[in-house]
N, C-alpha and C positions, 0 to 999 in steps of 0.2 A: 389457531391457538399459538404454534408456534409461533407465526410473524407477529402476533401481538406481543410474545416474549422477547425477542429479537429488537423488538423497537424500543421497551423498556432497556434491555441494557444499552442501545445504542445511547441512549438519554443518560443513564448515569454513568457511562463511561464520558462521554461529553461534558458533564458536570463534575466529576474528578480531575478531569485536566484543566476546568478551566480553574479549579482552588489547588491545584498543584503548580500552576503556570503563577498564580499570584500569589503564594508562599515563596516561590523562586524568586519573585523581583522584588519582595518586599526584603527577603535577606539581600539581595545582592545593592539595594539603596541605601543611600548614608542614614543613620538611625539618629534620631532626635527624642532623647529621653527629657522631657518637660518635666517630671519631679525633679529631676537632676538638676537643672536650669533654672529653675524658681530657686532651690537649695542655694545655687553655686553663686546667688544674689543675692543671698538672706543674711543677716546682719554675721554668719557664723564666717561668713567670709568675706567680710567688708576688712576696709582699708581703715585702721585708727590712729593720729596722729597722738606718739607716748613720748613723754619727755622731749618734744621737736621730732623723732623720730615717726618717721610711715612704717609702719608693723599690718602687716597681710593675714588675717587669716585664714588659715584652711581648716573648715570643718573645726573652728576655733579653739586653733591650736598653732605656735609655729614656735621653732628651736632655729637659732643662730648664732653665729659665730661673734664675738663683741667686739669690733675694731678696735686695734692696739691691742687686747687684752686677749690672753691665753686659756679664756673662759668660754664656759657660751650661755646663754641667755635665752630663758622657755619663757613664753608669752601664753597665756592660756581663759579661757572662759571660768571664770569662777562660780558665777550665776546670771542666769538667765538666758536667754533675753525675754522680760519681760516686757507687757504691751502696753501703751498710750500715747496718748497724742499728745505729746511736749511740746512742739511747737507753733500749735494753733493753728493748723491747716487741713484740721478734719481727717486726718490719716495719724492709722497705729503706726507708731515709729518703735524700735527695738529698744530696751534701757539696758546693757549689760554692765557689769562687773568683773574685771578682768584683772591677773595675777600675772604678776611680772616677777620671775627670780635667777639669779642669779645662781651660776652652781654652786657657789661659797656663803649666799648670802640668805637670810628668809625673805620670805616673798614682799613686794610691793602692791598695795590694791589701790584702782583705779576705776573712777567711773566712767563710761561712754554710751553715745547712743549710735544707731543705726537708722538715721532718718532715711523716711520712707518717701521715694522722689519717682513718680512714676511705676514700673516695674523694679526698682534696684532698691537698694538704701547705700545710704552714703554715713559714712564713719566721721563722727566727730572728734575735737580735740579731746584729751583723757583729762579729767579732774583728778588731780589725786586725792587719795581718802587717809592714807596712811598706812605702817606694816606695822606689824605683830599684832593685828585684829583682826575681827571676825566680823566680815560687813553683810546684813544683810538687805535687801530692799523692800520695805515694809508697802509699800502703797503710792500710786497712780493718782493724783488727782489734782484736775484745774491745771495741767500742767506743772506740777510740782512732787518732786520726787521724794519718797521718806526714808532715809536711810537709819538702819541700827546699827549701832558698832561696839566693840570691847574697846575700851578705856586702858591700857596697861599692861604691864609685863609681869612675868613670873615673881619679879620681887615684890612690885606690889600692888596693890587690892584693884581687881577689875570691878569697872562701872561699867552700866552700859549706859551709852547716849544717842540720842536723836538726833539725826540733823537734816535739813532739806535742802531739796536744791535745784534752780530752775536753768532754762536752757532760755537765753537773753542774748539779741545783738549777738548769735554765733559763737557763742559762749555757754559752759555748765558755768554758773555760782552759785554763792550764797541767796537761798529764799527768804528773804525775811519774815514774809507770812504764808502759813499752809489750814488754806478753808477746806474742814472737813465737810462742811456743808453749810450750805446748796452747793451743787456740783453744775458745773459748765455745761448750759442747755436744761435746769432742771424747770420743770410746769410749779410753779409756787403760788403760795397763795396765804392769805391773814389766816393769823399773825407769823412771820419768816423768821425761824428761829435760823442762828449763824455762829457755828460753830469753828474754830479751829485751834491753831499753834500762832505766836509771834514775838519776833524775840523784842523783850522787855528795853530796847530802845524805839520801839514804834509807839508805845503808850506815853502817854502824861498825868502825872494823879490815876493811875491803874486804871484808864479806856482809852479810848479813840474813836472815833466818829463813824459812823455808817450810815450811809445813801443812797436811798434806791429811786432809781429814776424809772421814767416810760421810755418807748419807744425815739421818743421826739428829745429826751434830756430834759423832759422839768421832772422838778424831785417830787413824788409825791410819798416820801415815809423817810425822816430823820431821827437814829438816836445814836447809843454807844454800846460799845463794847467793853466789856469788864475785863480785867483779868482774873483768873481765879485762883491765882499765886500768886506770890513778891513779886511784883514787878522791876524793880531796881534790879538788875540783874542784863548780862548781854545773852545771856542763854534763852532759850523759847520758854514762854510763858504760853497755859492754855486760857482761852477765853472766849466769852460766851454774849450773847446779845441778840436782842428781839425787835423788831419793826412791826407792828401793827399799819396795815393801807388799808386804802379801796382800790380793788381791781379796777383798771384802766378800764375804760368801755369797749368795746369791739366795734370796728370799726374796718378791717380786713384781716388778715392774718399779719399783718406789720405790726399790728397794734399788740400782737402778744409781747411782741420783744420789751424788753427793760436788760438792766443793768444794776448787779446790787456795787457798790465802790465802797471799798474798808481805808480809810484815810489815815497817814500816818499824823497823830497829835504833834501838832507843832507848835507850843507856845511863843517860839521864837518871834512867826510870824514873815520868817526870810524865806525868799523863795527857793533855796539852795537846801534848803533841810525838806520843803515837801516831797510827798511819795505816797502813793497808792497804788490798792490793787482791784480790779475790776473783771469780776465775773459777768458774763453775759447769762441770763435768764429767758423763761418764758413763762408769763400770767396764767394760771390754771384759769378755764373760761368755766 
């Protein structure tokens, strides 16, 4: 009985040194905190090019000194970052909104993104939005950003407005159209209702054309889009419109793909006034 005791602690003395031996070398090894390092690449501390200036953040946030000037100047996250893929490469890219202020001045607001390249994201150039507003960011879609904003100062009457804004050629601009729906990748099917925003120089006589094609580019569903406001106007006008098809046959999984294209009405006829926008779709089977 004894020696059967005796071997038992021989065993768990032998298993305490050997998790006391590898507690020891696991502290005395360089430590690699992987929440930390995903973090310390996350949009909150990407690199954003503001007014020509490279502005760093940390934990999105940085305060510095102004050259020439006896001031200093706070850089900070306003909102966000929220998710989508603005650039068309099937990855979430970051959209923040970030405050720039001076110690004497109110704030500046800017938009940027934090495209997502691998493991990192990379900091885009900053759009600016304007100061002494309230900018929030309403919605992701089709690559096209919705921003809300206040209109105005203390003296007088705040509006709010809309505006969107796409990420083009390495560049935030102006959107000119924002499709509420169908959304990029969506399974559609008779009759495709097509909803969104577009500012009231895309229309002609209050619509513009829309064209859904197959896989291969013939059209098989042409009509327009209404506005459902004044259109004479450079401000976004909502509008609406319907396409009645016949699903595409099936034929392999290639065959779902189509494309609906919202065409800018061009009475003109010149090729320097055309412009369109193209969602890529899928044929509900």
């Amino acid at each position: 009985m004894n020696k059967k005791l005796l071997i038992v602690f021989i065993i768990i003395a032998l298993v305490l040194g050997v998790v006391a031996a590898f507690m020891l070398s696991k502290e005395n090894s360089p430590q690699t905190n992987e929440f930390e390092e995903e973090i310390d690449t996350g949009p909150m501390y990407a690199t954003y090019i503001i007014e020509g200036q490279e502005v760093t953040l940390v934990n999105g946030f940085k305060k510095e000194q102004v050259p020439g000037f006896a001031t200093t100047r706070t850089t900070q996250v306003f909102e966000g970052p929220f998710w989508g893929d603005v650039d068309a490469d099937q990855d979430n890219d970051g959209v923040l909104i970030i405050a720039q202020t001076m110690e004497w001045g109110a704030p500046s607001y800017y938009l940027v993104l934090a495209l997502r390249e691998g493991d990192t994201y990379q900091g885009s150039e900053a759009l600016f939005l304007g100061d002494r507003i309230d900018p929030q960011v309403l919605d992701i879609k089709n690559g096209v950003i919705a921003i809300r904003y206040s209109d105005g100062s203390e003296e007088t009457q705040v509006t709010q407005e809309i505006t969107y804004v796409k990420y083009e050629n390495g560049t935030l601009q102006d959107a000119k159209v924002f499709v509420e729906t169908p959304q990029t990748g969506a399974a559609i099917h008779s009759p495709l209702v097509v909803k969104g925003w577009a500012r009231g120089t895309w229309f002609f006589e209050a619509s513009f054309p829309l064209v859904l094609v197959n896989w291969d580019g013939l059209i098989i569903a042409q009509g327009v889009a209404t506005a459902q406001k004044e259109w004479m106007t450079e401000a976004y006008v909502p509008f609406e419109g319907e396409l009645t098809f016949n699903t595409p046959e099936y034929i392999g999984d290639f065959s779902k793909r189509g494309a609906l294209i919202l065409q800018k009405d061009n009475p003109s006829g010149l090729p320097e006034f055309d412009d369109a926008v193209e969602i890529s779709i899928q044929f509900a089977q």
